[in-house]
N, C-alpha and C positions, 0 to 999 in steps of 0.2 A: 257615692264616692268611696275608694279604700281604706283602709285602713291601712297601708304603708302604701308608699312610692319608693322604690328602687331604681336608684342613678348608675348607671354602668355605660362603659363605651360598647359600643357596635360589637366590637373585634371580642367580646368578654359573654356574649348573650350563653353559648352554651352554659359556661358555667353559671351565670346569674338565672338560669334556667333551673337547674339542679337548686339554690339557693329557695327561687319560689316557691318550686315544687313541695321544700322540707317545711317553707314556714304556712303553705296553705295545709298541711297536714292538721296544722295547729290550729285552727279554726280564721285565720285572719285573710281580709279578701288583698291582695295584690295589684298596685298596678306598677306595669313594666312594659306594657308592650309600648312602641314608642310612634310606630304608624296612626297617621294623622285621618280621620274618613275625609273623602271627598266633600267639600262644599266648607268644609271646619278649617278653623284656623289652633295655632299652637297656644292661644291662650283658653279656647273653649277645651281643650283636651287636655295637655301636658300642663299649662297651667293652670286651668282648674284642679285638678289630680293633686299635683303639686302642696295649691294654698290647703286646699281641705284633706290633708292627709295629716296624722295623728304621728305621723313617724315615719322619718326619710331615712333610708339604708341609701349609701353609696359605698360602692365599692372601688378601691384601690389598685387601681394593677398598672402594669406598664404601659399600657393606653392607656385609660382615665386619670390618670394625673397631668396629660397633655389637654387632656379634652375641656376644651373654654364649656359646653354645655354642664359636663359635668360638676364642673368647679362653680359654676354658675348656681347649679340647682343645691351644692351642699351650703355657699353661703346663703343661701336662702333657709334653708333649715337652720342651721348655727343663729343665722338672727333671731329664728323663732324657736331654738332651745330647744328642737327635737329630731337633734341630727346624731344619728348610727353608722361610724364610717367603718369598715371591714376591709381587711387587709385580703386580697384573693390573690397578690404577688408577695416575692420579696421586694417591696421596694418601699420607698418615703415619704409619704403623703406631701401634699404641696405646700407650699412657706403658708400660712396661715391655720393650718390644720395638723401641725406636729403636736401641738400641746394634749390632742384632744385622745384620752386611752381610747386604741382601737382594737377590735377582736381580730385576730388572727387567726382564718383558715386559707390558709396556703398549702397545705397539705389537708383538709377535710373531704371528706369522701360521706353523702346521707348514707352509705352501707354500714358506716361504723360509727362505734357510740364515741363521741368527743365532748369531752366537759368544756373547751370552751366553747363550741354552737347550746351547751346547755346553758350556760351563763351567758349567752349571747339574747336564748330564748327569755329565758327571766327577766331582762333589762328591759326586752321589747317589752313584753307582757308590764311590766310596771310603768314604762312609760306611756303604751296607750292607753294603761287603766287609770293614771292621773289627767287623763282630758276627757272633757266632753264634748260632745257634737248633738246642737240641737240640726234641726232639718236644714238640711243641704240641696241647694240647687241641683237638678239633673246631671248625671254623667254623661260624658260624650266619647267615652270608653269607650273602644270596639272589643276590648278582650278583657272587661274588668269580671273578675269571677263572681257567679252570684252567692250571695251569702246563703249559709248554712248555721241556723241559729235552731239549735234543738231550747224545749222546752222546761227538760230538767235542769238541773246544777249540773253546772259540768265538771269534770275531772280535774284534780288537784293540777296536773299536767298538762292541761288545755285553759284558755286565756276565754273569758268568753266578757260581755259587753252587758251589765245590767239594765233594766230598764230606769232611763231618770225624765219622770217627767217636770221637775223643776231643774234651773240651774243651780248648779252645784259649786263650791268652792273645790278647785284640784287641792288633789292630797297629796303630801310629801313623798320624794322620793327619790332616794340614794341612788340616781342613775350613775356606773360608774362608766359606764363605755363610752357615752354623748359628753362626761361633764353637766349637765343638765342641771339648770334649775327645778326647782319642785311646782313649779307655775307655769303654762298655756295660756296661748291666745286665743281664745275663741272667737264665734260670732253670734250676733242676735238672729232670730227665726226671719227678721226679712233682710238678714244680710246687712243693715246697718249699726243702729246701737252707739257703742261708745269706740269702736273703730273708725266707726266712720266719721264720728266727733272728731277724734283725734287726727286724721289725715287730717282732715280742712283745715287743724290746728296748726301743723306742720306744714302745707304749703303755706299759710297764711304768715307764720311766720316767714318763710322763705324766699318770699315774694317781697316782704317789707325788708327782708337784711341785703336782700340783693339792690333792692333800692338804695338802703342806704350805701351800700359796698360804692352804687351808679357815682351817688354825692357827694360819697367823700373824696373818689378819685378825682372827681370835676373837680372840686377846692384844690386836691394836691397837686394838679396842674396848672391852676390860675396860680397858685401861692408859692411854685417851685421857686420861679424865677425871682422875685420878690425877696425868698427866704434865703436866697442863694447871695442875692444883691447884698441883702443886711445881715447873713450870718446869723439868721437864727434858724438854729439848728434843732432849737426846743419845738418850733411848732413843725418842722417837716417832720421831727423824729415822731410828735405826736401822732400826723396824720398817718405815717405809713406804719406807725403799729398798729392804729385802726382797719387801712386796710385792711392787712395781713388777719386780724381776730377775723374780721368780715366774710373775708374769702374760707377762713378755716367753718365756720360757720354757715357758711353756704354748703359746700363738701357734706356737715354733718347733718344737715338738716336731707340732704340729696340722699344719705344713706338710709336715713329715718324712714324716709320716703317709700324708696325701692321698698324697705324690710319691713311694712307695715302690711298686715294680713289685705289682701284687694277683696 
């Protein structure tokens, strides 16, 4: 798997081309290309990529702020707190993603030195160096680059990936461009662990609030007309604030859900 995923529309590839180009210089592997191989589906490729990537770039321009995939793949990263959005227009990122500082090269050129792709590099560099990844299911990449891991310490200037063979607590880290917390979700060596705990936890409640949401509506139908007859307005007002918590809680547990590492 990479170490970034890059969200861009169609119409933007040259320049998020140029983008790749600068940050594979830096030792990190890429995925972007967005062609599916024959026989695969978009969850073995793009959304594998996707879950086990250490740090999502999307980029901003006057097509991907229209594109459902794109907005798609950033709340995905914003849930998992390691989302890098980059401005590559003049324009506004979409109602959910104004708060979040974005780097700004709308005018950068990899010909020329620009301090903010320098401070762009830095943030990455500290965000993939606070996660770890123990072993990762197969890529189904057709154009993932292969990695290039020299054996000395590398250059103050190059990001390179130690070895850890236990798991490690993530280290703090002042990401200013994501917003970011200083904590990562990882996964366990077979893919389950305490994620997978936790989904079952989450449908399981999900599945019993929705039941109740079933039961309480059945009462608040048997009991309309009743409550309507006798004016009491204290047990209808009860029931449809239950509802209403139920239904909100339903929604919350559905977002949980989607934004739970798969």
């Amino acid at each position: 798997m990479s170490d970034i995923f890059i969200s861009y529309a169609n119409e933007d590839r040259p320049r998020a081309q140029m983008i790749v180009r600068a940050l594979e210089a830096r030792g990190w592997s890429i995925f972007w290309d967005r062609r599916i191989p024959y026989g695969k589906t978009w969850r073995e490729t793009i959304g594998n990529e996707l879950t086990w990537a250490h740090c999502v770039i999307v980029l901003w321009s006057k097509t991907s702020i229209e594109s459902s995939w794109v907005q798609e793949e950033a709340d995905d990263a914003r849930a998992r707190r390691i989302l890098v959005p980059i401005r590559i227009d003049d324009v506004q990122p979409p109602i959910g993603f104004r708060g979040f500082q974005t780097a700004d090269l709308v005018n950068w050129s990899p010909s020329k030195s620009n301090p903010e792709f320098e401070r762009l590099i830095a943030d990455i560099a500290a965000l993939i160096g606070s996660s770890t990844r123990n072993e990762a299911p197969p890529s189904y990449s057709t154009s993932e680059s292969p990695r290039t891991r020299q054996a000395s310490a590398a250059s103050p200037s190059t990001p390179s990936h130690p070895p850890s063979p236990t798991k490690t607590k993530p280290q703090g880290s002042s990401f200013s461009l994501a917003g970011a917390a200083p904590f990562m979700f990882t996964k366990g060596v077979s893919g389950g662990g305490s994620i997978a705990v936790s989904k079952i936890v989450l449908w399981t409640l999900y599945l019993i609030v929705i039941a109740l949401a079933i039961f309480i509506s059945i009462g608040l139908i048997a009991m309309t007309q009743k409550a309507f007859e006798q004016k009491d307005w204290n047990v209808f007002s009860i029931l449809l604030f239950l509802i209403t918590i139920s239904v909100g809680a339903i929604y919350f547990l559905r977002r949980r859900i989607r934004a739970a590492p798969r």
